[in-house]
C-alpha positions, 0 to 999 in steps of 0.5 A: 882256470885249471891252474887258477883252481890248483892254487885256490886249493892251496890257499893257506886256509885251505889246508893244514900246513898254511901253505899257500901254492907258491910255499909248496912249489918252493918246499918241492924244488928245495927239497927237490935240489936236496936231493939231486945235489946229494945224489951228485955227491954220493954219485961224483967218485963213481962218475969219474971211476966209469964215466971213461968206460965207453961202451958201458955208458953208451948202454947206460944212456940207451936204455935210460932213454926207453925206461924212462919213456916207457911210462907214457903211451905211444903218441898217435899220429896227427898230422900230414907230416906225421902220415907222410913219414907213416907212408914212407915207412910202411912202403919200406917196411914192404921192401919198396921205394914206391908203390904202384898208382892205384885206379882211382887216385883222385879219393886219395888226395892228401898233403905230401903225399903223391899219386902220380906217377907212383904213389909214394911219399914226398919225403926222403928215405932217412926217418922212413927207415927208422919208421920201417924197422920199428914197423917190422919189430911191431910198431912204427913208433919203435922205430922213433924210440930206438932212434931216441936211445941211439941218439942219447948214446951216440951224444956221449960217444961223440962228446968223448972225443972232445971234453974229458969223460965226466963232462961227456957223460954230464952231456949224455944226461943232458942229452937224455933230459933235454931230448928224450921223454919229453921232447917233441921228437919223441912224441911225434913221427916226423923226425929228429932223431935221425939227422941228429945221429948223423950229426953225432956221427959226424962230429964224432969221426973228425977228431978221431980220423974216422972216415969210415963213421965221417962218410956214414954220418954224411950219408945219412944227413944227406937221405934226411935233410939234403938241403940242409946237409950242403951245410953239414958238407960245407963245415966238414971241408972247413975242418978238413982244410985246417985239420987233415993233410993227407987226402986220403983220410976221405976215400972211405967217407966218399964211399959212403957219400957215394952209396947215399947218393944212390940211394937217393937216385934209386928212390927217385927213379921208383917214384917219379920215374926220373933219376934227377928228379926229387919227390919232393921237387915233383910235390912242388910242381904238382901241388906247390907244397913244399913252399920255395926258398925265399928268394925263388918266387911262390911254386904254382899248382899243376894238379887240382888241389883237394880242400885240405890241400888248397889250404895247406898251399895258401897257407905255405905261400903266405908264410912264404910271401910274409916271411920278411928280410932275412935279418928280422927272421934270423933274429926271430929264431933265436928263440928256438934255441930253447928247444936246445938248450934248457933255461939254465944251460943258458949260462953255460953257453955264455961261460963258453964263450972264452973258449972261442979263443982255441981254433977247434971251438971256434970251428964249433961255433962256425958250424952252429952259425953256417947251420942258423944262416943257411937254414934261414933262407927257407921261410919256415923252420923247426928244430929239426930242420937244424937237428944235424948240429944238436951235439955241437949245442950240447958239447958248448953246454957241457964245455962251458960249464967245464969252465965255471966253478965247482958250486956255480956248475953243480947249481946249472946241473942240478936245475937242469936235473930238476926241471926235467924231474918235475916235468916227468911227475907233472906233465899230465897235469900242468901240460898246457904250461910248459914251454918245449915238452910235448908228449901228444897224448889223449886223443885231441882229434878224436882219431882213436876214438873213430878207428877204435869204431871202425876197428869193432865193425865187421867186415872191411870199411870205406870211409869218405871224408867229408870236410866242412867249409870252415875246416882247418889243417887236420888231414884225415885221408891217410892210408897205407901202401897198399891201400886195396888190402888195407882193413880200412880205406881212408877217401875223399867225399866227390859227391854222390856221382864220382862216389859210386865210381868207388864203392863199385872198386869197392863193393864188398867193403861197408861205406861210412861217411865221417864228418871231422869238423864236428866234435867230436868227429861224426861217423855215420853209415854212408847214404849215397845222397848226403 
């Protein structure tokens, strides 16, 4: 209806040009494309005089990103995903794998999160650092930023290694167009940016013979994605077989391995009290989430699950359960590519295609299609999951538009510039129409709208959830890690009884019962019958 309204209003009797809608969208993206291909030409000498200067353009493509995400606010967290990855940061933020189990671990049940033996969360520690150090400079959300802008310098760098410097700094804009603003790794706490960075690192050392870089990149995509980085091992040897001779090129990358897989032992140990044994994995047992690959039978529960936690099992074991062959979900994740690749980018993968006839692209596209195979034994997917291998699809974007001529690649250029400028003006306005973009903004929860009470209450506060029985996937006990000084406690609702255990640990904190099924969410002082 919104849109409906937008273009009833620009009937052409309506206005005083005798414009209809799509008369002004055409004038916009013409005068748009204007412009753009007149920036291209005025810009085109001094892109091949500097494109080559390293560092430089590194710098560029960083603070492109931050300036130009400075514009819209910090997202607000929204989810279990979003809360587990908080968790793990503010616990690294305190200079720990985990934290000690508190007293009364049953009120603060949540998804992916454990309470026994430690209280920790699930996840790996890779997003968690990134998480920790934008905590320590002031906000969690830094953290995610600076990663953005990282990412965005690190896909020109490692481009510079394979094409010729104007069409790496080509992919450097369509890094910073594609990934940065408005892209949902941006805009979210769960990660991207980190995996893809070690990707960058990766793929950015092989042809340089950097092993030091090379083990750095597969550290870090082992302490994001260890699952996913088996894959990211597998293509490396496959390089290495047919591209390195002396061995001894991969004694410092090893080193690095190494260190990472320390890492991992230590965090294991601190919070499950096993040097083999994952969080995750012990998630798996106690909760049965995360769900199992799809060949490996549904995980079953040893812990009584909270209401939000039985849903988010039945609803990881029906998608597990109903994730069909493996063909009919292969070919349904095609359509991800498009959190990739912009529409017009399309073209440019397929003018790459000739380029399979030399051995290092061929590796290239070996490496996208052991990632997509791979990851497709697991019954659910997102982009990050895959986010290793994001400078490989902008490096066959960038060569395949090296291929076409001159207008037809300043035409696919240009689109892609201007989809990304219209989207950046409209956003706010036109946001329930876009396909990829997600800015998470307002507070579609209420979330902010709660803190912002419990914030302007006196004292401290204790808030026991109470979910409805038609409640659905929003997750509102979270806390930090250390929960008995935090300013606002998040617990279950037990009833009265088990209640009382609480506000006894908690007699100097003011009890509020918050009801988040309704709309908006109900906050009310707590009675002890409700």
């Amino acid at each position: 209806m919104y849109l409906f309204r937008i273009f009833y209003s620009f009937l052409p009797l309506r206005n005083p040009i005798g414009f209809g809608a799509s008369d002004l969208l055409i004038l916009g993206i013409s005068l748009l494309m204007v412009v753009l291909l007149a920036a291209k030409a005025w810009l085109s000498p001094w892109l091949h005089k500097y494109a080559g200067k390293t560092m430089p353009c590194m710098v560029f493509f960083f603070l492109s990103t931050i300036l130009l995400r400075a514009a819209f606010p910090v997202p607000i967290p929204s989810g279990a995903d979003d809360f587990g990855y908080l968790l793990l940061g503010d616990t690294l933020a305190h200079f720990r794998l985990a934290n000690p189990p508190h007293a009364l671990p049953q009120f603060f049940e949540s998804v992916f999160v454990l309470q026994q033996p430690n209280y920790a969360s699930i996840y790996p520690l890779g997003q968690g650092l990134a998480l920790a150090a934008g905590q320590l400079l002031g906000n969690p959300w830094l953290g995610v930023l600076l990663s953005g802008a990282i990412f965005s310098a690190l896909c020109y760098w490692m481009l510079r290694a394979w094409v010729a410097p104007v069409w790496a700094f080509a992919g450097g804009m369509l890094a910073v167009i594609q990934f940065g603003p408005l892209n949902p790794w941006m805009n979210s706490y769960w990660g991207g940016y980190v995996s893809a960075i070690a990707g960058c690192l990766v793929f950015g050392s092989l042809p340089r013979r950097n092993s030091l870089l090379l083990g750095l990149g597969l550290a870090l995509q082992m302490i994001c994605r260890p699952f996913e980085s088996v894959f990211l091992f597998a293509a490396v040897a496959i390089y290495l077989a047919f591209n390195v001779r002396n061995l001894r090129f991969i004694f410092g990358a090893a080193a690095m391995v190494l260190l990472a897989l320390g890492l991992t032992a230590f965090q294991n140990k601190a919070v499950t009290n096993s040097w083999l044994s994952m969080p995750y994995v012990l998630s798996r047992y106690q909760y049965g989430v995360p769900t199992t690959l799809t060949f490996q039978p549904n995980p079953i529960p040893h812990r009584p699950l909270t209401q939000e936690q039985e849903l988010d099992y039945k609803a990881q074991a029906a998608i597990h359960d109903s994730a069909g062959g493996y063909f009919q979900r292969l070919s349904y994740r095609f359509r991800y590519l498009r959190f990739f690749l912009l529409p017009p980018l399309y073209l440019a993968a397929l003018a790459f295609i000739p380029s399979l006839r030399q051995r290092r692209y061929l590796w290239v596209a070996g490496a996208v299609v052991l990632f997509a195979l791979g990851s497709n034994f697991y019954p659910y997917f997102y982009p990050h999951y895959i986010a290793a291998i994001t400078c490989l699809l902008l490096l066959i974007s960038v060569e395949g538009l090296s291929r076409l001529n001159y207008s037809s690649r300043s035409m696919l250029l240009v689109l892609s510039g201007a989809s990304f400028v219209f989207w950046l003006a409209f956003y706010p306005r036109l946001s329930d129409y876009q396909s990829w973009n997600y800015l998470n903004e307002g507070d579609p929860q209420g979330r902010a709208s709660v803190a912002s009470q419990l914030l302007h209450s006196p004292g401290r506060q204790l808030v026991f959830v109470h979910y409805a029985t038609y409640h659905r996937f929003e997750e509102w006990v979270h806390n930090d890690a250390d929960i008995d000084h935090e300013q606002t406690v998040w617990a279950n609702d037990l009833g009265a009884d088990e209640n009382r255990k609480l506000l006894s640990y908690y007699p100097d904190r003011k009890a509020w019962l918050l009801e988040p099924d309704v709309h908006p969410p109900a906050l009310t002082p707590y009675l002890p019958v409700h």
